[in-house]
N, C-alpha and C positions, 0 to 999 in steps of 0.2 A: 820285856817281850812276853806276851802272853802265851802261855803255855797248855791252855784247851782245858774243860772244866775236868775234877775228876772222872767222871764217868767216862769223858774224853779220851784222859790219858789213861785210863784201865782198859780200854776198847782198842788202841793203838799197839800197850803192849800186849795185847792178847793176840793181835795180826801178828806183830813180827814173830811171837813164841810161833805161831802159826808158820809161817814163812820157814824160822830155823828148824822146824824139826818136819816138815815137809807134809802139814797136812793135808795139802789142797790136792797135792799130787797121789796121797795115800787113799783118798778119800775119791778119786777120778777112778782110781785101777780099781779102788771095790765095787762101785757103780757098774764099771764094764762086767766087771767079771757076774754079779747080779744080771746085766743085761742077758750075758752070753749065756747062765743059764737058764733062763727065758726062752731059749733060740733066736734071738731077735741080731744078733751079728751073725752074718747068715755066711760070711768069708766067699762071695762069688767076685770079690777082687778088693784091692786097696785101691784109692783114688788119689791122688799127692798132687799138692798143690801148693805156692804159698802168697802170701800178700802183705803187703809195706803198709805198717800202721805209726804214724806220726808221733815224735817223742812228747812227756808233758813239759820237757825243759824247750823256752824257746831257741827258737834253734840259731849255730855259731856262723860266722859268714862260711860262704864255701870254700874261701882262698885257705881256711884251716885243714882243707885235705880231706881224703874221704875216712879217716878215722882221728877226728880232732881232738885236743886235750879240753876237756869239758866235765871239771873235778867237778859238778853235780850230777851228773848224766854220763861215766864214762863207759855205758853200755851200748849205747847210742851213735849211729853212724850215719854219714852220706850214699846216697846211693844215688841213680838216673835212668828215669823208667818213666816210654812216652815222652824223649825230651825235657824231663822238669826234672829238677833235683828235689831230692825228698831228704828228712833229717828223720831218723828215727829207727825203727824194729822190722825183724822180717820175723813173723808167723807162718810156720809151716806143719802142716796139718797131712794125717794121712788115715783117710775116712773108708767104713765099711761100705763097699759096694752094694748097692740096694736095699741098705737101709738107712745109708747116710747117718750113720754114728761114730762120733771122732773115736778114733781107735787109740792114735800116739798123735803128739804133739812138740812143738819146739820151739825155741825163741833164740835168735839171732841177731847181731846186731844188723841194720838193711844192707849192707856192703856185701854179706855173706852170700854165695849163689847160692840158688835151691837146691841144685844139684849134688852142693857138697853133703845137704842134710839127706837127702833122700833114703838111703839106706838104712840109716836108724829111726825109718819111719816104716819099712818094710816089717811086718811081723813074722813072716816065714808060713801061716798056714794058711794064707790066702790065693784062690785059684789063679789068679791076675795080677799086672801091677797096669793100671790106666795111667797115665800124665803129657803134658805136653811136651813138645819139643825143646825145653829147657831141660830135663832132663835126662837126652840121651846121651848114651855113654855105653861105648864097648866090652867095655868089663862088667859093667851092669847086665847090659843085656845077657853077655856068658855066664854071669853068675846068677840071673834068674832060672835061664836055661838046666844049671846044673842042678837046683835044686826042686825044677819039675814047677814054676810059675812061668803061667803063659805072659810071654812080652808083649805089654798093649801101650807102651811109648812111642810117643810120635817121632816122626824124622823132620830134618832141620837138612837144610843145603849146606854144605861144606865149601870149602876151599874150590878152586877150579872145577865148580858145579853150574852151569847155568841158572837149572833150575832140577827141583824136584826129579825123578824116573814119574814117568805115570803112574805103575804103580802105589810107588811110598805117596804120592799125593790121594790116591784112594783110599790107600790104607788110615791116611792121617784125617781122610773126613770120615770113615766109619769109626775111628777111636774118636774122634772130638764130640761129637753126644753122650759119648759114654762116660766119661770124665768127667763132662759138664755141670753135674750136679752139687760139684764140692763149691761150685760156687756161691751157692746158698746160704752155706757157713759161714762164708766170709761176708755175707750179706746180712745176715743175725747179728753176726759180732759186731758191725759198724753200725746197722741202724737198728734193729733191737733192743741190742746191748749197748750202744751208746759207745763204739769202743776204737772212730777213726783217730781217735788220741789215747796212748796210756794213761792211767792214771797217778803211775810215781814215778821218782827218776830213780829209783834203784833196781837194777836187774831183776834180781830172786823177787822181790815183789811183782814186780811185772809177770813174771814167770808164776807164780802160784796165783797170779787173778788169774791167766788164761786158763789155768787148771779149774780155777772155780766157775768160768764159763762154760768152760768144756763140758765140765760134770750138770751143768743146768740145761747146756744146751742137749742133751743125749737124755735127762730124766724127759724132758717135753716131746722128742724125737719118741720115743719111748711109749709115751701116753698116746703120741698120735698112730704110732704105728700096733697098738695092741686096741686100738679103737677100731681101724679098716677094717 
Protein backbone atom coordinates (compact mmCIF):
# COMPACT_ATOMS: atom_id res chain seq x y z
CA UNK A 1 0.00 0.00 0.00
CA UNK A 2 1.52 3.16 -0.81
CA UNK A 3 2.08 5.39 1.89
CA UNK A 4 2.45 9.17 0.43
CA UNK A 5 5.98 10.46 -0.45
CA UNK A 6 7.80 11.87 2.58
CA UNK A 7 7.01 15.19 2.33
CA UNK A 8 3.60 13.73 2.24
CA UNK A 9 3.78 11.92 5.45
CA UNK A 10 5.55 15.00 7.37
CA UNK A 11 2.56 17.26 6.12
CA UNK A 12 -0.11 14.72 7.36
CA UNK A 13 1.67 14.39 10.71
CA UNK A 14 2.00 18.01 11.16
CA UNK A 15 -2.25 18.26 10.62
CA UNK A 16 -2.97 15.67 13.16
CA UNK A 17 -0.12 17.36 15.74
CA UNK A 18 -2.30 20.26 14.71
CA UNK A 19 -5.77 18.79 15.28
CA UNK A 20 -4.30 17.21 18.89
CA UNK A 21 -3.23 20.03 20.42
CA UNK A 22 -6.08 22.49 18.99
CA UNK A 23 -4.41 24.82 16.87
CA UNK A 24 -7.02 25.83 14.38
CA UNK A 25 -9.21 26.59 17.15
CA UNK A 26 -6.48 28.60 19.20
CA UNK A 27 -5.60 30.31 16.19
CA UNK A 28 -9.65 31.27 15.30
CA UNK A 29 -9.99 33.08 19.00
CA UNK A 30 -6.75 35.13 18.35
CA UNK A 31 -7.97 36.39 15.03
CA UNK A 32 -11.35 37.51 16.68
CA UNK A 33 -9.92 38.74 19.46
CA UNK A 34 -7.36 41.01 16.91
CA UNK A 35 -10.67 41.67 15.12
CA UNK A 36 -12.54 42.92 18.26
CA UNK A 37 -9.75 45.20 18.86
CA UNK A 38 -10.09 46.83 15.61
CA UNK A 39 -13.80 47.50 16.68
CA UNK A 40 -14.95 45.60 13.80
CA UNK A 41 -17.30 42.89 16.04
CA UNK A 42 -19.51 45.56 16.62
CA UNK A 43 -21.96 43.14 19.21
CA UNK A 44 -25.52 44.80 17.77
CA UNK A 45 -26.65 41.00 17.88
CA UNK A 46 -25.73 37.22 17.24
CA UNK A 47 -27.25 35.71 14.22
CA UNK A 48 -27.54 31.58 14.70
CA UNK A 49 -28.03 29.51 12.14
CA UNK A 50 -27.04 26.07 11.02
CA UNK A 51 -26.75 23.90 7.89
CA UNK A 52 -26.24 20.03 6.69
CA UNK A 53 -22.88 19.44 4.95
CA UNK A 54 -22.43 15.97 3.51
CA UNK A 55 -20.10 13.32 4.89
CA UNK A 56 -16.57 12.27 2.90
CA UNK A 57 -17.37 8.68 3.73
CA UNK A 58 -20.09 7.37 1.23
CA UNK A 59 -23.00 7.10 2.82
CA UNK A 60 -24.65 3.54 4.73
CA UNK A 61 -28.29 2.65 3.53
CA UNK A 62 -30.84 4.50 5.60
CA UNK A 63 -32.49 1.21 7.01
CA UNK A 64 -29.10 1.57 9.31
CA UNK A 65 -31.14 4.19 11.38
CA UNK A 66 -30.50 7.71 12.05
CA UNK A 67 -27.08 7.07 13.82
CA UNK A 68 -25.53 4.03 12.11
CA UNK A 69 -22.46 1.95 12.97
CA UNK A 70 -20.03 3.17 10.34
CA UNK A 71 -16.44 2.32 11.94
CA UNK A 72 -14.96 4.95 9.29
CA UNK A 73 -17.17 7.73 9.82
CA UNK A 74 -18.65 7.35 13.28
CA UNK A 75 -19.36 11.06 13.58
CA UNK A 76 -21.59 11.16 10.97
CA UNK A 77 -25.36 10.72 10.91
CA UNK A 78 -28.96 10.71 9.14
CA UNK A 79 -31.02 13.45 9.24
CA UNK A 80 -34.44 14.72 6.78
CA UNK A 81 -34.58 18.05 5.68
CA UNK A 82 -37.01 19.18 2.60
CA UNK A 83 -38.06 15.52 2.29
CA UNK A 84 -34.55 14.08 1.32
CA UNK A 85 -32.43 12.22 3.67
CA UNK A 86 -28.92 13.63 4.03
CA UNK A 87 -25.88 11.47 5.68
CA UNK A 88 -23.39 13.62 7.28
CA UNK A 89 -22.59 16.92 9.71
CA UNK A 90 -24.63 19.83 11.03
CA UNK A 91 -22.49 23.21 11.15
CA UNK A 92 -23.63 25.62 13.25
CA UNK A 93 -22.45 28.96 13.27
CA UNK A 94 -23.35 32.06 15.46
CA UNK A 95 -22.21 35.28 13.63
CA UNK A 96 -21.70 39.12 14.68
CA UNK A 97 -24.51 41.16 13.54
CA UNK A 98 -23.48 43.78 11.08
CA UNK A 99 -20.46 42.72 10.34
CA UNK A 100 -21.01 39.17 9.58
CA UNK A 101 -17.96 37.78 11.45
CA UNK A 102 -18.17 34.06 12.78
CA UNK A 103 -17.94 34.66 16.28
CA UNK A 104 -18.29 30.74 17.76
CA UNK A 105 -18.80 27.85 15.93
CA UNK A 106 -19.87 23.93 16.10
CA UNK A 107 -19.94 20.64 14.68
CA UNK A 108 -22.54 18.01 15.15
CA UNK A 109 -23.35 15.12 13.85
CA UNK A 110 -26.84 16.00 11.20
CA UNK A 111 -29.24 14.21 13.64
CA UNK A 112 -28.37 16.89 16.23
CA UNK A 113 -31.32 19.84 16.33
CA UNK A 114 -30.06 23.32 16.16
CA UNK A 115 -31.63 24.17 18.98
CA UNK A 116 -29.83 21.99 21.16
CA UNK A 117 -26.45 23.86 20.22
CA UNK A 118 -27.72 27.37 20.27
CA UNK A 119 -26.84 28.42 23.52
CA UNK A 120 -23.22 27.62 23.45
CA UNK A 121 -23.27 29.74 20.59
CA UNK A 122 -24.78 32.68 22.52
CA UNK A 123 -21.56 34.90 23.88
CA UNK A 124 -23.47 36.79 26.54
CA UNK A 125 -22.31 40.65 25.31
CA UNK A 126 -24.36 40.77 22.52
CA UNK A 127 -27.51 43.25 22.18
CA UNK A 128 -29.69 40.56 20.28
CA UNK A 129 -30.04 37.07 19.64
CA UNK A 130 -31.71 36.91 15.71
CA UNK A 131 -32.79 33.15 14.43
CA UNK A 132 -35.49 31.32 12.95
CA UNK A 133 -38.23 29.51 14.32
CA UNK A 134 -36.05 26.29 14.80
CA UNK A 135 -35.01 27.86 17.64
CA UNK A 136 -37.46 28.81 19.87
CA UNK A 137 -37.78 27.82 23.21
CA UNK A 138 -39.07 29.06 26.45
CA UNK A 139 -36.46 28.85 28.63
CA UNK A 140 -34.28 30.51 26.20
CA UNK A 141 -36.38 33.28 25.54
CA UNK A 142 -36.45 33.73 29.83
CA UNK A 143 -33.04 33.33 29.93
CA UNK A 144 -32.26 35.86 27.28
CA UNK A 145 -34.55 38.13 29.05
CA UNK A 146 -32.73 37.69 32.27
CA UNK A 147 -29.54 38.57 31.15
CA UNK A 148 -30.72 41.96 29.36
CA UNK A 149 -30.61 40.41 25.27
CA UNK A 150 -33.34 41.49 23.32
CA UNK A 151 -35.24 38.25 21.87
CA UNK A 152 -35.30 38.37 18.05
CA UNK A 153 -36.34 34.50 17.64
CA UNK A 154 -39.04 33.73 15.42
CA UNK A 155 -42.38 31.90 16.46
CA UNK A 156 -43.40 28.57 15.08
CA UNK A 157 -47.14 27.28 15.42
CA UNK A 158 -47.57 24.81 18.19
CA UNK A 159 -49.98 22.12 18.99
CA UNK A 160 -53.85 23.12 18.67
CA UNK A 161 -52.72 26.51 16.79
CA UNK A 162 -54.20 26.93 13.48
CA UNK A 163 -52.13 29.37 12.48
CA UNK A 164 -49.63 32.03 13.50
CA UNK A 165 -51.54 35.29 16.14
CA UNK A 166 -51.08 38.18 13.46
CA UNK A 167 -48.95 39.53 15.44
CA UNK A 168 -45.97 36.73 15.91
CA UNK A 169 -46.43 36.57 11.91
CA UNK A 170 -45.29 40.31 11.86
CA UNK A 171 -43.06 40.01 14.12
CA UNK A 172 -41.44 36.85 12.24
CA UNK A 173 -41.31 38.91 8.92
CA UNK A 174 -39.46 41.89 10.44
CA UNK A 175 -36.89 39.41 12.24
CA UNK A 176 -36.50 37.22 8.90
CA UNK A 177 -34.10 40.02 7.05
CA UNK A 178 -32.45 40.44 9.85
CA UNK A 179 -31.02 37.18 10.22
CA UNK A 180 -30.71 36.75 6.80
CA UNK A 181 -27.39 37.58 6.26
CA UNK A 182 -25.72 34.46 8.04
CA UNK A 183 -26.71 32.96 5.11
CA UNK A 184 -23.90 33.94 3.18
CA UNK A 185 -21.58 32.07 5.23
CA UNK A 186 -22.97 29.11 4.48
CA UNK A 187 -22.66 30.14 0.89
CA UNK A 188 -18.66 30.76 1.18
CA UNK A 189 -18.28 27.64 2.93
CA UNK A 190 -19.99 25.33 0.07
CA UNK A 191 -19.09 27.36 -3.05
CA UNK A 192 -16.01 29.33 -2.06
CA UNK A 193 -14.69 26.97 0.01
CA UNK A 194 -15.53 24.11 -1.85
CA UNK A 195 -16.91 22.67 1.36
CA UNK A 196 -20.77 20.70 0.43
CA UNK A 197 -18.57 17.76 1.42
CA UNK A 198 -16.11 17.27 4.38
CA UNK A 199 -12.99 16.48 3.67
CA UNK A 200 -12.04 13.52 6.29
CA UNK A 201 -13.95 11.00 8.03
CA UNK A 202 -12.67 11.77 11.44
CA UNK A 203 -14.56 14.32 13.65
CA UNK A 204 -11.70 16.48 15.31
CA UNK A 205 -10.37 16.94 11.78
CA UNK A 206 -13.47 17.97 10.40
CA UNK A 207 -13.74 20.24 13.38
CA UNK A 208 -10.37 22.08 13.17
CA UNK A 209 -10.84 22.59 9.20
CA UNK A 210 -14.14 24.60 10.06
CA UNK A 211 -11.93 26.53 12.40
CA UNK A 212 -9.47 27.09 9.54
CA UNK A 213 -12.31 28.33 7.39
CA UNK A 214 -13.69 30.22 10.00
CA UNK A 215 -10.42 32.11 10.67
CA UNK A 216 -10.11 32.77 6.61
CA UNK A 217 -13.48 33.49 6.28
CA UNK A 218 -13.50 36.70 8.97
CA UNK A 219 -9.54 37.75 7.77
CA UNK A 220 -11.38 38.53 4.03
CA UNK A 221 -14.65 39.82 6.04
CA UNK A 222 -12.21 41.89 7.74
CA UNK A 223 -10.24 43.38 4.60
CA UNK A 224 -13.59 44.03 3.17
CA UNK A 225 -15.10 45.69 5.84
CA UNK A 226 -12.01 48.16 6.94
CA UNK A 227 -11.98 48.83 2.97
CA UNK A 228 -15.87 50.49 3.04
Amino acid sequence: MDQGTPDETTLCRFRNDCVAAGVAEAAFAEVNRQLDAKQLIVRKGTLLDATIVAAASRRPPAEAGSKPSLPREPGASFTRKGGKSHFGYRVHIGADKGSNIIRRLALTPAHVNESSVADALICGDEAAVYADKAYENKHRRAALKERGIKDRIMHRSHKNQAALPHWQQRRNALIAPQRAPIEAIFGNFKRLYRRTRMRYCEFRRNLADLYCLATVYNLRRAISLMAA
